[in-house]
C-alpha positions, 0 to 999 in steps of 0.5 A: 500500500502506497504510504503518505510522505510526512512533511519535515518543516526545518527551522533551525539554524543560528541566522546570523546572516539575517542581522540586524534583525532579531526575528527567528526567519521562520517566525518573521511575520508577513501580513499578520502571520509568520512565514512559517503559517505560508510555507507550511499552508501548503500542507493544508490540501495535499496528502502529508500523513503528519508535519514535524518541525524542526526548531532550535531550543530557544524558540521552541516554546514559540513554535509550540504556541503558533496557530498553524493550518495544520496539525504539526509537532515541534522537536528540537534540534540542540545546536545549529549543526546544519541540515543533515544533523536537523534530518537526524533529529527526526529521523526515528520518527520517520521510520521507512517512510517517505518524507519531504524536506522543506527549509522554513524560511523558503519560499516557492510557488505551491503548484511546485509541491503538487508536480514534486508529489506527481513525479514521485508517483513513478515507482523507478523514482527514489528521489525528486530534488527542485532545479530552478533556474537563476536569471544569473549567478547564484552562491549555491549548489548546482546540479549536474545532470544526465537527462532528467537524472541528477548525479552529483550537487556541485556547491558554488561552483563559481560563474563561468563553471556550472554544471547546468543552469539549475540551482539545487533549492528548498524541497526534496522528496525522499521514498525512504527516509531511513535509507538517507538518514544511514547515508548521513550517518556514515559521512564523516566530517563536520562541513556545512555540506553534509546533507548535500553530500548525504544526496550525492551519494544517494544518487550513486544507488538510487534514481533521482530526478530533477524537476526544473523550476522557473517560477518564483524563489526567494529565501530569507537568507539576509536582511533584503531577503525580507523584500523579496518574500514581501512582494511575493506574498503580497501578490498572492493577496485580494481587494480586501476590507474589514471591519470598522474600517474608515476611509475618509474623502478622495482616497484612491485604492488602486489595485488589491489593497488587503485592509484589516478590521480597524484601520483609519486613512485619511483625506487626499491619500493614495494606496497602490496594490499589492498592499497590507494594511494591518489592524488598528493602523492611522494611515494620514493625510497626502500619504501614497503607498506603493506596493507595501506592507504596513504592520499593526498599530501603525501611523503613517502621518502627513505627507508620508510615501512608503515605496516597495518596502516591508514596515512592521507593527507599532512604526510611526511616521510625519513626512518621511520618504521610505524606498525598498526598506525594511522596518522590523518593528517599533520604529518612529521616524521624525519629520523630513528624514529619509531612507534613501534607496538609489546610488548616485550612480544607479549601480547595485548597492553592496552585496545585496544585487539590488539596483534600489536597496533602502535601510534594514532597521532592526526593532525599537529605532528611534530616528530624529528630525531631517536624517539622511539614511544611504542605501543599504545600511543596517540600524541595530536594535535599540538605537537613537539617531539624533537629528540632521544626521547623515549615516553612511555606514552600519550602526550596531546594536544599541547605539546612540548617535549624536553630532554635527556634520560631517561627522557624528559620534556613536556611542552605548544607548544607556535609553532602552526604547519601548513603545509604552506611551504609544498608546496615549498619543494614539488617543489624541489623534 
């Protein structure tokens, strides 16, 4: 009898690539709900016997409290050893059956698990790993292929020297999970590419294929990361409205604008689709909204323009430009500052491969009047910048920045940020 794959969800891993930020990826919440609820919804309509998610010890009494749309156990990894150790963890809960491995923090089109599931249907398939093809280089494994046969994972092998045109991604099915879970046990060595080498030699004695993939891929793997998961969940979203919701005269929504219960916009404002509006958020007057998402509690202020960025719960604004940034949480920005998002010179900004690329601000910021943020820098938690600043390079967790141009001073915040008296300021407006 044909058994039903269980589904192995792994969250774990120390994310240190992901500062400033200081959300586990998998719980970094999109339109009110954490990533982990979208990738995991695709288990919603397909035929998983169970959902196991692997998690590290510290977040795991969150991971138990999330209200997922399917039944799910949580088990934990001990310490960030990598994917195989992650398989491992589980492994004795698998038994012989088949299993397929999705990384948390990765997104792709649901359609793609519904061909993975078709494919492993053909009783000659041991294995379905995903080949997607990148527009352009891309620091990963790449799969070297006979036909629709993959026969080894070739990991970064440098522009100029891929195997094929296919990137091995998140999302591989496995016909007998007790199989693979002895094959990592044998590969000695304590590389980051264990589980890469688990598959290579999988594929010495077993038949695995490849399904190329060219719809939508993206991974929260660094800070600008969160852009892209943003506007590809976006998309997903329809015209929506809630409940007690006001819109006040010439407001213009054009396109799918997703507005939850309790939400306030007022005169002369526009909101161009995709859009999130979250609950119980002020969005004020003459302020244009350009395919954003804007959390919770949030107030945008007057004559405030957000382009293509992610602004997460409890952020205030009055007068502000926002390009292509990322808010965390618990950020207020005083009137006439600015997160710039172009190079003068129109090229990609640092690492990110992103022609526009604004500020990545970790949660509880406070940013004075008439600041200047340049393109692709990092704001860590708990921070104050003092007015009229230009800030051309990183600022570390807990800092406070003060002076006069050209040049400021950084030094340890001794004022722990909160949002407390938020509250009664929203009273007054």
């Amino acid at each position: 009898m044909k058994k039903s794959p269980i589904l192995v969800l792994l969250a774990g891993g120390a994310g240190k690539r992901f500062w400033p930020f200081t959300k586990d990826k998998p719980l970094f919440p999109f339109a009110g709900k954490p990533l982990i609820w979208h990738v995991a919804s695709i288990a919603a309509k397909r035929n998983f016997s169970s959902v196991i998610i692997v998690t590290p010890p510290e977040t795991k009494t969150q991971y138990e409290s999330l209200s997922l749309p399917v039944p799910y156990q949580v088990v934990v990894q001990e310490k960030p050893r990598g994917m195989a150790d992650a398989f491992l963890t589980v492994a004795d809960r698998l038994g012989d059956n088949p299993v397929l491995i999705v990384i948390a923090d990765d997104l792709v089109e649901p359609i793609l698990y519904d061909q993975i599931l078709k494919r492993a249907d053909d009783p000659s398939v041991f294995g379905v790993l995903v080949g997607w093809k990148p527009e352009k280089y891309f620091h990963g494994g790449y799969l070297e292929c006979i036909g629709d046969r993959v026969t080894e994972i070739i990991e970064k092998p440098g522009e100029g020297h891929e195997p094929s045109p296919f990137v091995y991604i998140s999302s591989q099915y496995i016909k007998d999970a007790q199989i693979f879970a002895n094959i990592l046990r044998e590969i000695q060595g304590s590389s980051d590419d264990i589980y890469e080498k688990g598959l290579t030699s999988v594929m010495k004695t077993h038949h695995v294929t490849m399904i190329p993939y060219t719809g939508a891929f993206t991974t929260l793997k660094y800070p600008w990361h969160v852009l892209d998961v943003n506007a590809m969940l976006l998309s997903k979203l329809h015209r929506t409205t809630g409940r007690n919701v006001i819109i006040k005269k010439n407001v213009i929504l054009e396109g799918n604008v997703y507005i939850e219960d309790n939400v306030t916009i007022h005169e002369n404002t526009k909101i161009i689709g995709p859009a999130f509006i979250g609950e119980g958020s002020i969005i004020g007057n003459n302020n244009i909204i350009r395919e954003s998402h804007i959390g919770r509690r949030c107030v945008t202020g007057f004559n405030t323009d957000i382009t293509r960025s992610y602004i997460g719960d409890d952020c205030w604004f009055h007068s502000n430009y926002i390009g292509d940034s990322v808010l965390e949480k618990d950020i207020s920005m005083g009137s006439g500052s600015v997160l710039a998002n172009l190079r003068l010179d129109e090229q990609d900004i640092g690492s990110t491969q992103k022609n526009k690329c604004g500020a990545m601000i970790a949660s509880h910021v406070r940013i004075g009047v008439n600041v200047s943020i340049m393109p692709g820098l990092k704001i860590g938690s708990h921070t104050s910048i003092g007015a009229g600043i230009t800030i051309v390079k990183d600022v570390e967790d807990q800092s406070f920045c003060v002076g006069k141009q050209p040049s400021y001073i950084v030094k340890k915040n001794t004022h722990v940020v909160h949002g407390a008296t938020r509250e009664q300021f929203r009273a007054k407006i």
